[in-house]
ZADOKE-588795 format. One record per residue: x, y, z of N, C-alpha, C, O in turn. Coordinates in steps of 0.02 Angstrom, whole numbers, plus 50000, padded with zeros to 5 digits. Layout:
XYZXYZXYZXYZ ...
//
This chain:
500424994050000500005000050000500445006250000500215011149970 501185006950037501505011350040501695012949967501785018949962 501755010749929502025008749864501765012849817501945016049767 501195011649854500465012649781500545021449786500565025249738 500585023449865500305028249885500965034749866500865040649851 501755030449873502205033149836502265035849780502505041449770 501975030449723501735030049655501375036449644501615040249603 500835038049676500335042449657500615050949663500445056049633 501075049749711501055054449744501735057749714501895063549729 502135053549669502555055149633502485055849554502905058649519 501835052649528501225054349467501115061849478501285066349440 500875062349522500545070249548500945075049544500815080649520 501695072549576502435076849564502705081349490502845087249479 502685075249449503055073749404502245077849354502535081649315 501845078249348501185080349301501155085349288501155089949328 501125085949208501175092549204500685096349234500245093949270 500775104949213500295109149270499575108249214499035106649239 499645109449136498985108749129498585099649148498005098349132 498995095249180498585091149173498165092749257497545092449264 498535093949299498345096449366497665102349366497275102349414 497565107349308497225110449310496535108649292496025112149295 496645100949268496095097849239495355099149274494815100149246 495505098949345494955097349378494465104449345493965102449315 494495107849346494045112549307493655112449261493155116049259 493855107849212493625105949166493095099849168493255095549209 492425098349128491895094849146492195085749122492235083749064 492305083049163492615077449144493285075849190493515070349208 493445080849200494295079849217494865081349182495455080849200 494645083149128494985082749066495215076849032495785076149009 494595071449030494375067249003493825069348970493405073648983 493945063348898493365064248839492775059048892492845055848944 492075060948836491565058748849491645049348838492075047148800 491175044948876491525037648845490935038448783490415041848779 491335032448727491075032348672490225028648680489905029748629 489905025648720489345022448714489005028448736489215032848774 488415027948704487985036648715487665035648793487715039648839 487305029048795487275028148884487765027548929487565028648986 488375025948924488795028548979488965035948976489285038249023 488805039848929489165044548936488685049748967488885054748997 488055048348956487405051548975487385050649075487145054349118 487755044149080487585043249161488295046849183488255052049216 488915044249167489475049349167489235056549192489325058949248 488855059849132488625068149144488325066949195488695067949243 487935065649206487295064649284487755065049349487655069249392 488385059249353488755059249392489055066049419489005067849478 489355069349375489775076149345489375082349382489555086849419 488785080349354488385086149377488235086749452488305091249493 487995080449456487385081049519487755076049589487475074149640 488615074749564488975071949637489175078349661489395083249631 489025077349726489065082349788489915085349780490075091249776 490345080049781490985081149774491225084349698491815083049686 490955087549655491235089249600490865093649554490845094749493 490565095849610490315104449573490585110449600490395116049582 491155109349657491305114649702491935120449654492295124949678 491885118749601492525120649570492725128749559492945128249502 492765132349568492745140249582493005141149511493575143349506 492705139749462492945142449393493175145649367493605143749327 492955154849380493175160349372492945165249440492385165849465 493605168849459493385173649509493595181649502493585183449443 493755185749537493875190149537493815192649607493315191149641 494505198049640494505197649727494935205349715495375206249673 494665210249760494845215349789495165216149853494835214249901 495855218849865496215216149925495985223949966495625227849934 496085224850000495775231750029496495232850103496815228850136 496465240150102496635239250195496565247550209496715252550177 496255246250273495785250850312496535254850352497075252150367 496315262450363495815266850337496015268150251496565267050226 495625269850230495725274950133495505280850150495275281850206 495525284550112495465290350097494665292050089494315289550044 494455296150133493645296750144493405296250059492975292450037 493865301750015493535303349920493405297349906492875295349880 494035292949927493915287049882493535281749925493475277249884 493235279549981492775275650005492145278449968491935274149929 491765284049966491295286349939491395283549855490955279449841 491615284049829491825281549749491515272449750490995270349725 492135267749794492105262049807491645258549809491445253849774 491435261649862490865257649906490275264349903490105268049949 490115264249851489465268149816488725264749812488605260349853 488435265849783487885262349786487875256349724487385252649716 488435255849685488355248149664489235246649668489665251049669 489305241949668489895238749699490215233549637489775230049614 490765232649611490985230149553491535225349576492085226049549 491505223049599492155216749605492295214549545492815215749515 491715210449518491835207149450492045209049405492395205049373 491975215349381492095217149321492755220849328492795224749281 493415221349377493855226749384494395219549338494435213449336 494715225949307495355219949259496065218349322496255220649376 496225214349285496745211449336497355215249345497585216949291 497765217549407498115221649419497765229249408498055234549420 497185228749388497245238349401496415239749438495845240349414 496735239849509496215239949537496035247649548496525251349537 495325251749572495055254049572495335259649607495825257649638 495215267049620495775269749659495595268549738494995267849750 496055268149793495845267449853495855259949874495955258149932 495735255049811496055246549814496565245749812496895246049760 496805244249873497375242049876497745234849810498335233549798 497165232049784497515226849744496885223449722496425222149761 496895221849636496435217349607496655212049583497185212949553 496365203949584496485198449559495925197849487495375200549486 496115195249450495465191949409495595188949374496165190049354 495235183149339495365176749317495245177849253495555174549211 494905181249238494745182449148495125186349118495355190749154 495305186549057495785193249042495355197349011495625202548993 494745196848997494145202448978493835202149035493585196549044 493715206749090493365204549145492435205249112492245209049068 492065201149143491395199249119491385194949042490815194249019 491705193249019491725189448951492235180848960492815179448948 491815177848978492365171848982492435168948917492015168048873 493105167648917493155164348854493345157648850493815155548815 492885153548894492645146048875491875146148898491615149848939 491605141148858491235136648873491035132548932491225126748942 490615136348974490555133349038489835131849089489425136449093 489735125849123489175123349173489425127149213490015126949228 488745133549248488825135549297488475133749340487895132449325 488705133149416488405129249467488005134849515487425136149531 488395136449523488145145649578488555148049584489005146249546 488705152649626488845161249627489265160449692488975156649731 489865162849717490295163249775490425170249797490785173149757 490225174349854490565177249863490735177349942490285176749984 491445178249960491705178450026492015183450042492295186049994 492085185750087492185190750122493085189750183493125189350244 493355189850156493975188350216494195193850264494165199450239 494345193650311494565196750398494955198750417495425197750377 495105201150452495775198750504495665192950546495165190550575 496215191550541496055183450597495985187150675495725184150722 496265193650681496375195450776495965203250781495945207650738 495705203150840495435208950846495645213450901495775210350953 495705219550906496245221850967496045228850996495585230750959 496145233251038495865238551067496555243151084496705242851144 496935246651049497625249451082497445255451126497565260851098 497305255651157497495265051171498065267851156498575264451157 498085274651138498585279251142498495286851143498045289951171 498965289151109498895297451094498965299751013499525299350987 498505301850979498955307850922498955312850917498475316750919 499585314150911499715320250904500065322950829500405319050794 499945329650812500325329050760501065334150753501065339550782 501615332150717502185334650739502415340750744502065343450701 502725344650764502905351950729503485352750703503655346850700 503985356150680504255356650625504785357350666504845361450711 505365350850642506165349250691505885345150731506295342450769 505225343050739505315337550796505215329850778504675328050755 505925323850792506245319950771506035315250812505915309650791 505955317050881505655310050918505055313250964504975319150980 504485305250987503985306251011503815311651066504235313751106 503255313451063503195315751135503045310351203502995304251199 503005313651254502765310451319502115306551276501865309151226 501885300051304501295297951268500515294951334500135290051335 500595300051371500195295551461499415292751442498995294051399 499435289551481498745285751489498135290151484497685289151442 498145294951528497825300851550498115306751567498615307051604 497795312551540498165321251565497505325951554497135325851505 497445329851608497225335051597497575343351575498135344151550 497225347251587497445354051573497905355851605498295359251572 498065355051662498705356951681499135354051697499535356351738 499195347051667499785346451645499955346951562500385344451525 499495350751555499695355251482499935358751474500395360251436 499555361951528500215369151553500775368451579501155373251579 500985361951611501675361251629502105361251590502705362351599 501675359251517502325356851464502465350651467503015349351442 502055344351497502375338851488502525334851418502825329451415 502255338451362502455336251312502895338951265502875338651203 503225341151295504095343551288504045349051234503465350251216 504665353751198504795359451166505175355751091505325350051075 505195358051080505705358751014506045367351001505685372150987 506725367651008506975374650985506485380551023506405386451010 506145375351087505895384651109505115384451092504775389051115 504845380351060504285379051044503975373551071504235368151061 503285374051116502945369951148502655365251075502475368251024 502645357251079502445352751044501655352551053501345352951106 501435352050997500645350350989500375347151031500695342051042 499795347651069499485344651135499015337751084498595338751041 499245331251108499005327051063498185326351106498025328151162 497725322551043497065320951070497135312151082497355307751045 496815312151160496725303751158496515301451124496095304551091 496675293451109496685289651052496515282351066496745278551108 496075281551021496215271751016496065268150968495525267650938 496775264450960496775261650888496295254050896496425248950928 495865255450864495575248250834495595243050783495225243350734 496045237950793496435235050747495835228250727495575224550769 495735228050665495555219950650494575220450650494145217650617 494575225650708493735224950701493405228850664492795228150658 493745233650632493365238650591493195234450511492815236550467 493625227750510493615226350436493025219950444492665217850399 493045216750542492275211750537491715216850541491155214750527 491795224050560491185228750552490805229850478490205229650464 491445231350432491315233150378491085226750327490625227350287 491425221550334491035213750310490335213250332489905210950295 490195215450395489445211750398488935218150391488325217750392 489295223750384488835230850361488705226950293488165224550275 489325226950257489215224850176488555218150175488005218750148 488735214150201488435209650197487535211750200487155209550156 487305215950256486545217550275486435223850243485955227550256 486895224950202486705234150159486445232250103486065235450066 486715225450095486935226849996486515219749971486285216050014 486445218449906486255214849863486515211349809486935213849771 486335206749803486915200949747486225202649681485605202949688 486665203349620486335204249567486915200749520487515201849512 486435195749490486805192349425486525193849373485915193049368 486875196449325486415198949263486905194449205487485192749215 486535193349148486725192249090486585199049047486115202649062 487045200548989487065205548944487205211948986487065217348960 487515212049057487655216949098486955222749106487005228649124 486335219249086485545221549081485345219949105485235223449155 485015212249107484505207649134484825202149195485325198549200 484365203549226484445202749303484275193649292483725192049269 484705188949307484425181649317484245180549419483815177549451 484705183749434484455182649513484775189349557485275192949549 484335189049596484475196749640483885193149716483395189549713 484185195849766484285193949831484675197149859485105199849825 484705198349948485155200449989485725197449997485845191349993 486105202050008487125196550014486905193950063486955188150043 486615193350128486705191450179486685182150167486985177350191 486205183050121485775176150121486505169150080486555163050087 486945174450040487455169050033488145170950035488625168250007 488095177850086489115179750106489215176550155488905176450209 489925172050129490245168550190490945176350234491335179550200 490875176950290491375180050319491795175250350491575170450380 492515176750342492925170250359493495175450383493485180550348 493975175650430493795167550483493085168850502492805174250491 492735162450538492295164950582492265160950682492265155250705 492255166450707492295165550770491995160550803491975161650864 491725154850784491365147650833491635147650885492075151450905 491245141050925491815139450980492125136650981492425135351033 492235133750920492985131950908493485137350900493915137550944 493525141250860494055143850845494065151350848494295155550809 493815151850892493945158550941494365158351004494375153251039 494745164251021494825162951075495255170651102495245175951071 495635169451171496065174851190496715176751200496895173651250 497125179951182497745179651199498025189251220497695194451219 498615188251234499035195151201499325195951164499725191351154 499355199251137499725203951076500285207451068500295212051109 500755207351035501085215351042500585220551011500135219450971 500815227151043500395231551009501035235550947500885236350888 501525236950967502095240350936502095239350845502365243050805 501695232850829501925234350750501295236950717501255239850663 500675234950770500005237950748500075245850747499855249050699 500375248450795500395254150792500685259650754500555265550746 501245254550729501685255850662501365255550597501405259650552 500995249050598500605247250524500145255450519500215258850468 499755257450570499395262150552499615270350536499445274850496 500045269650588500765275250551500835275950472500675280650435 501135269750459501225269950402501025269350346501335269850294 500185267650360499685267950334499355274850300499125276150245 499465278550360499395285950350499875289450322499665294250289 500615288650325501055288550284500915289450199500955293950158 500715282150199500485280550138500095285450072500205286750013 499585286850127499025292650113499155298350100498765302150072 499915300250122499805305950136499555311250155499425316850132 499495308250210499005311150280499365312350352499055313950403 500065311450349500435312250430500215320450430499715321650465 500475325450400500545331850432499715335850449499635341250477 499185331150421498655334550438498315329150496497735329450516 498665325650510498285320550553498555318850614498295318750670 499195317150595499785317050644499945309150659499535304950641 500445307750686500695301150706500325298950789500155303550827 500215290450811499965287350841500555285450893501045281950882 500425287950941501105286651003500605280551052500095281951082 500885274551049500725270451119501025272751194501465276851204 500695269451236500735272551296501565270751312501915265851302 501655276651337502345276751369502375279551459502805278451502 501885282451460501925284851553501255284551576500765284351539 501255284451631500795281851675500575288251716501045291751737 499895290551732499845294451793499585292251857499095288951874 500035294851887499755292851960499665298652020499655297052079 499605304052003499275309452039499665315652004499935316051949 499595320552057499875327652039500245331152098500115330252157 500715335052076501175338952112501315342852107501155344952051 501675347752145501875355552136502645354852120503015358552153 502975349952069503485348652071503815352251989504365350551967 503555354951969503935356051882504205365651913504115368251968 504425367351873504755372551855504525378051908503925377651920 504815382351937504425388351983503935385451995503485386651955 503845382552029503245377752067502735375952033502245377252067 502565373051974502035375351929501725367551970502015363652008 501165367551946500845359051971500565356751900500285359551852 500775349951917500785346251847500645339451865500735338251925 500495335351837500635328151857501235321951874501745321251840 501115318751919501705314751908501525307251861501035303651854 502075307251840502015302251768502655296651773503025298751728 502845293151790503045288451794503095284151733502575283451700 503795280251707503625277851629503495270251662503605268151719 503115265651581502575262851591502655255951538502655258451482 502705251251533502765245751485502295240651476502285235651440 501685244651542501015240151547500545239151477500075235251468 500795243351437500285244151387500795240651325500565241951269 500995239451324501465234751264501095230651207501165230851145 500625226451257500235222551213499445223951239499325228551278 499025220451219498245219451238497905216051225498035214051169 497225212551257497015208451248496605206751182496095209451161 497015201151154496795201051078496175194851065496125190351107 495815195151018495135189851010495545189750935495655194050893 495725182050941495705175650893495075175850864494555176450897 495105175150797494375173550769493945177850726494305181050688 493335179150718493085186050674492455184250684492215178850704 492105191050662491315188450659490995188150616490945192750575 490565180550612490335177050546489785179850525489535184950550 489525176150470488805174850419488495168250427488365164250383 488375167550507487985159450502487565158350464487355163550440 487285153150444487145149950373486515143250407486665139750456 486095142750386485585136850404485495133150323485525136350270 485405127050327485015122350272484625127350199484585126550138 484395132450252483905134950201484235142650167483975146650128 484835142750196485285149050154485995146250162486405146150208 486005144150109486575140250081486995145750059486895150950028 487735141650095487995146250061488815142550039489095138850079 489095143949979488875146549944488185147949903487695146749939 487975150449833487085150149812487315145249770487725146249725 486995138949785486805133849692486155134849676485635135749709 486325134249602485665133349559485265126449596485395123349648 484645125649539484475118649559484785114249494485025108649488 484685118549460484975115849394485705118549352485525123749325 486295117649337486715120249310486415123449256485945121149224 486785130349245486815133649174487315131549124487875129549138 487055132249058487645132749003487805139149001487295142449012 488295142848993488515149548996488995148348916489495144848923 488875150548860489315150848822489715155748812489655161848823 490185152148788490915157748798490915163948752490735163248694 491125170948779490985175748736490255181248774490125187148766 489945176348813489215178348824489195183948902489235181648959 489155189748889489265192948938489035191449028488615187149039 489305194649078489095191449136489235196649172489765199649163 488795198449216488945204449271488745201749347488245198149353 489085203149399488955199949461489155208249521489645211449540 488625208249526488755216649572488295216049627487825212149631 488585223149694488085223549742487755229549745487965235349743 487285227649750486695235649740486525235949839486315231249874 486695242049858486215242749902485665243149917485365247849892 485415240249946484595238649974484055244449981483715245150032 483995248649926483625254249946483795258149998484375259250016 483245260550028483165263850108483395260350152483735262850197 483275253050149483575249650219484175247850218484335244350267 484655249050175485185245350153485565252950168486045251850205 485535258050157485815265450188486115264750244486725265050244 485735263650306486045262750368486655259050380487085261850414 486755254350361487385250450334488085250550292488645248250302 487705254750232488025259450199488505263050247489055260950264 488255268150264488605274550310489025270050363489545272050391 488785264850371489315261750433489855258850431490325258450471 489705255350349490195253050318491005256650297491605255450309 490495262650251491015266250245491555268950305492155268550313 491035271750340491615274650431492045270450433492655271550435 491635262850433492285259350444493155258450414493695256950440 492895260650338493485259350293493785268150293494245269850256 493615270550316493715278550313494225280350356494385277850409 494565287150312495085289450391494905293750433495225293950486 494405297850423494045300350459493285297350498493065298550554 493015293150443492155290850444491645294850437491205295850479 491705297850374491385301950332490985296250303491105290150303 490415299950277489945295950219489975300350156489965306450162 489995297850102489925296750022490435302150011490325306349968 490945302250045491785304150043491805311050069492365313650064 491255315250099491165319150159491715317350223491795311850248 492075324350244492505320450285492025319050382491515321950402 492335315350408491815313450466492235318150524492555323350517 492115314250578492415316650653492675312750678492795315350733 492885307350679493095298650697493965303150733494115301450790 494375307450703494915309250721494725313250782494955311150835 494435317450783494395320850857493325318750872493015323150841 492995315450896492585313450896492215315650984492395313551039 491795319250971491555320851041490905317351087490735313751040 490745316851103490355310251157489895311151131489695306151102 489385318351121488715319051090488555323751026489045327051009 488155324550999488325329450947487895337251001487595341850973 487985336651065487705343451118488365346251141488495352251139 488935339551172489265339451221489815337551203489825332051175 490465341251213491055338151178491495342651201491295348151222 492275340451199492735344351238493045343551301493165338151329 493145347751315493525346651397492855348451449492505353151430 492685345451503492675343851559492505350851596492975354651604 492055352151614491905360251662492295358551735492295353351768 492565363851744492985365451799492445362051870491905364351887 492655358551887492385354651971492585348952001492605349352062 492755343651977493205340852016493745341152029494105343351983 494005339752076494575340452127495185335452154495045333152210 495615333852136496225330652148496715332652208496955338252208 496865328352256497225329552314497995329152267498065326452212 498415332152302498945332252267499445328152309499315327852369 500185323952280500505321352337500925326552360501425323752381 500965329952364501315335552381501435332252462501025327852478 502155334652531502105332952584501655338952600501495337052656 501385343752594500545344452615500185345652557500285349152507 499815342652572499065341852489498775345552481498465348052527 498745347452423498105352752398497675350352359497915345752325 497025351652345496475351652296496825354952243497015360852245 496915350652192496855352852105496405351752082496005347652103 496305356252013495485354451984495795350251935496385351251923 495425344751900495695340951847494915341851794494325340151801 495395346151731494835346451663495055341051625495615341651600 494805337151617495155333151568494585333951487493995335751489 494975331851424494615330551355494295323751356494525318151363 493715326251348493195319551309493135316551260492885310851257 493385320551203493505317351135494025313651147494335312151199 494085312351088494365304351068494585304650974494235306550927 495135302450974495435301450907495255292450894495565288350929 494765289950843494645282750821494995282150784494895286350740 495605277550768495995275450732495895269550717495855265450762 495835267550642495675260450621495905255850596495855258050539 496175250150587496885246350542496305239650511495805238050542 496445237850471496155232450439496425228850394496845232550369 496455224250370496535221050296495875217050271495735212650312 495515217350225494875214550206495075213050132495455216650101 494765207050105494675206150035494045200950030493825196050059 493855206649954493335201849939493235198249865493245200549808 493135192149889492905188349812492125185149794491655183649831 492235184749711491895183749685491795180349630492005181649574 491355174149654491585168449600491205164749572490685163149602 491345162149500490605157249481490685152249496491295150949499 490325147749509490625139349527490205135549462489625135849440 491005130949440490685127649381491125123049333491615120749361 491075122149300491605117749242491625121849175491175124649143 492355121149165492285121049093492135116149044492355110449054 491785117348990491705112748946491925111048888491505112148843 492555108148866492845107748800492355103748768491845101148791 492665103748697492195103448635491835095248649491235094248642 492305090348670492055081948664491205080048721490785075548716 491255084748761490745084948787490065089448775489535089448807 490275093448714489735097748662489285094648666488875097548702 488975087048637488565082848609487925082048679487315082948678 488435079748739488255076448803487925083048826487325082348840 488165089048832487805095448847487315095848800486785094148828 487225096948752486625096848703485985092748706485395093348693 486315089248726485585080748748485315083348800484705084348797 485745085548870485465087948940485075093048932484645093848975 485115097148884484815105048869484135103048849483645105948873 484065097348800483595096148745482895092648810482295093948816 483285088548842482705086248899482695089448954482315087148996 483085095548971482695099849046483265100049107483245103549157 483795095049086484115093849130484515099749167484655100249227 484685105049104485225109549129484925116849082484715116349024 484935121449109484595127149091485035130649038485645129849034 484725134249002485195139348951484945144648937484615145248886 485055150048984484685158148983485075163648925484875168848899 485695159948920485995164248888486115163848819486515167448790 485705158648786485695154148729486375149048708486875148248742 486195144848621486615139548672487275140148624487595134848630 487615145248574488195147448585488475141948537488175138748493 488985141848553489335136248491488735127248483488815123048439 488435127048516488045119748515487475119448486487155114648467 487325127348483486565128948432486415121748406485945118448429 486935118848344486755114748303486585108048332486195104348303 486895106248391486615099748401486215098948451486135093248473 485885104248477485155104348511484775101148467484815102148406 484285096348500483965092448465483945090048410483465090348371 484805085248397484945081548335485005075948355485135071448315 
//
C-alpha cells in the first residue's frame, strides 16, 4: 500500500501543470466515453455528485486595507459595487490590489456549466483595542512626545509634552487604535446593506437577493476557533503610522504614540512651582488583549451558502456576465454609512470628511470637562487641584479585508458539446443565455 501511495504521489509530482488544472474542466479533462449511455450517466455523475461541482471556475478579489481616503471610500463603496468586472492588476483607486481570472473581465472565454455564485468576504484573523495618543508633529521635531494614559489641562500647562527649539509641541488628542474589528464591522455592514445581482448582457437581472443570504465571512469566530490571547501592540501601531504615511495624511493628522507613562497623581513639582502631574514611565501597555477569530455569516440548510442553482447553466463563451452589489434601497443606507466609517480615515459618508479623528461624546457635548472636580495632590502637604480633562477621542482604524467573487462551475471543451446538448434538449440543465457554439446539436 506504501508503494501505491508513493506512486501516486510522485504521478502528481512529476504532472504536468495543465494536466493538474484539469479538475476545472467537465470530465477531468477526460473525453466523453464512446457508448451514448455511459456517457449520459457519466454527465449525471459530473453534475449532480456532491463532490464535484465545488470548482470556483472564474473569480475576481479586491484586496483592501483600512483606513482609505474618505474621496475614495465614497467612489468604492457607492451604491453599486463592482468586484467582477475590475481587470486584473488595476484595481480601482483606494484598492489596495485586484485579482481576476478572465483577461476580459465579464466575458469568459470558454464554454462553461455554471453551478452558483461565490462570494466571501475575508478578515483579520485578531481583533484588538490599543489606546494611545495623536498628536501631530511640529517642525524639527524627530522624536515622540511624552505619550500618558491620561492628562488634563494642567499638565498642559506644565509642558509635559516637551519643546522643540523653544517651541511647545502640539497637545495630542486621546486615542484608540482599533485593529482587525473595523474590517469584521465593515464585512457584515456589507453583507446587510447590499445585494447580489447576477445579470446576463450586463442588463437583465437572472437573480437578485440580499448578500446576507449567501456571504460567507471568514475566519469565523465559533467555539471552536475563537479565543484569547496578548498581543504586541508596537507593530500595529506602526502598520497604522504607516498607513497614513501612505496617504499622505501624517502632517494633517499626525502620528499614533502608544502609551509610554503612566499617571498617578499631581504635584507642585515642575519648574517655579508650577503643578503638573506625576508620570512615571510605563511598559504596561505593550500589548492587549487580543480575540482570535472574526465575526461570521451563520448559514442554516435553508441559506446556503455558497448560492447553487437547482439546475446548472450553460454559459457560452463570449456571452457577457455581470455579478455586482446594489444597496438595498432605504434599508440598506444605514449600513452603507457604517460601512464606509469603517473603511474611512476620518468616517465620513459618500467621501464627506467625518469626526472619527477628534470625535466628541454627543453631537450637544464635547470637549474638555467644566471646571469641578478636585484632585488631592501628593505634595508633603496636599492641595485640591481641579482636573479638566478632554472627552473626545481620536478613532483610529487598521484592517486588511478582501473580497471575492466567483462562479462555481466547469469548463466545457468541445468532446462533451454533444452530452451538453442532449441535457439542454430534455430539461436537465438550463440555458438563459442561449446555446452558443452547440446551437447545432440541440435536438439532433
Amino acid at each position: 500500500m506504501a508503494a501505491a501511495v508513493t506512486l501516486a504521489a510522485d504521478v502528481t509530482r512529476y504532472a504536468p501543470q495543465d494536466l493538474l488544472r484539469a479538475s476545472k474542466e467537465l470530465g477531468m479533462g477526460q473525453p466523453p466515453p464512446r457508448d451514448h449511455h455511459a456517457a449520459e450517466e457519466a454527465l449525471a455523475a459530473l453534475i449532480y455528485g456532491e463532490h464535484s461541482r465545488f470548482d470556483l471556475v472564474e473569480s475576481s478579489e479586491w484586496t483592501l486595507q483600512f483606513p482609505m481616503l474618505d474621496a475614495n471610500v465614497g467612489q468604492v463603496f457607492g451604491p453599486s459595487i463592482d468586484v467582477f468586472s475590475t481587470p486584473n492588476g488595476q484595481p480601482p483607486p483606494g484598492v489596495l490590489g485586484a485579482f481576476n481570472t478572465l483577461s476580459v473581465p465579464g466575458m469568459p472565454n470558454s464554454n462553461m456549466l455554471v453551478w452558483g455564485l461565490m462570494v466571501r468576504i475575508s478578515v483579520e484573523a485578531e481583533g484588538r483595542l490599543i489606546r494611545a495618543n495623536l498628536q501631530i508633529p511640529i517642525a524639527g521635531q524627530a522624536n515622540p512626545s511624552a505619550s500618558p494614559d491620561v492628562f488634563d489641562t494642567v499638565d498642559i500647562a506644565a509642558g509635559i509634552f516637551g519643546t522643540v527649539g523653544g517651541t511647545s509641541c502640539n497637545t495630542p488628542i486621546p486615542a484608540e487604535l482599533s485593529f482587525g474589528t473595523p474590517g469584521w464591522k465593515f464585512a457584515y455592514d456589507l453583507a446587510l446593506g447590499y445585494e447580489l445581482d447576477f445579470l446576463k448582457e450586463h442588463q437583465v437581472s437572472l437573480i437578485r437577493q440580499p448578500l446576507k443570504t449567501l456571504a460567507m465571512i471568514t475566519p469565523f469566530a465559533s467555539a471552536e476557533a475563537a479565543g484569547l490571547a496578548y498581543g504586541s501592540n508596537i507593530d500595529r501601531v506602526r502598520a497604522w503610522n504607516d498607513r497614513v504615511a501612505a496617504l499622505a495624511q501624517t502632517a494633517a493628522v499626525g502620528v499614533l504614540s502608544p502609551i509610554t507613562h503612566k499617571r498617578i497623581g499631581v504635584f507642585a513639582g515642575y519648574a517655579a512651582g508650577a503643578t503638573g502631574g506625576d508620570f512615571p514611565p510605563t511598559r504596561e501597555e505593550d500589548a492587549s488583549p487580543t480575540m482570535f477569530g472574526a465575526l461570521g455569516m451563520p448559514h442554516s440548510h435553508f441559506t446556503p451558502s455558497p448560492l447553487l442553482f437547482t439546475s446548472p447553466m450553460w454559459w457560452p463563451r463570449g456571452a457577457p456576465v455581470s455579478i455586482k452589489f446594489n444597496v438595498l434601497g432605504q434599508a440598506g443606507v444605514p449600513y452603507q454609512t457604517d460601512m464606509q466609517r469603517q473603511a474611512g480615515l476620518t468616517g465620513g459618508f459618500n467621501g464627506a470628511a467625518g469626526t472619527d479623528l477628534n470625535l466628541p461624546l454627543s453631537a450637544v457635548l464635547g470637549g474638555n470637562t467644566l471646571a469641578g472636580p478636585v484632585e488631592q495632590s501628593l505634595d508633603a502637604i496636599p492641595t485640591a487641584q481641579a482636573v479638566i480633562v478632554n472627552t473626545n477621542r481620536a478613532l483610529a482604524k487598521f484592517a486588511n479585508v478582501s473580497i471575492l467573487v466567483g462562479l462555481i462551475g466547469k469548463r466545457v471543451p468541445p468532446a462533451w458539446h454533444h452530452c451538453i446538448a442532449r441535457q439542454i434538449g430534455c430539461g436537465a440543465i438550463q440555458m438563459p443565455h442561449g446555446a452558443g457554439d452547440i446551437g447545432h446539436l440541440i435536438g439532433a
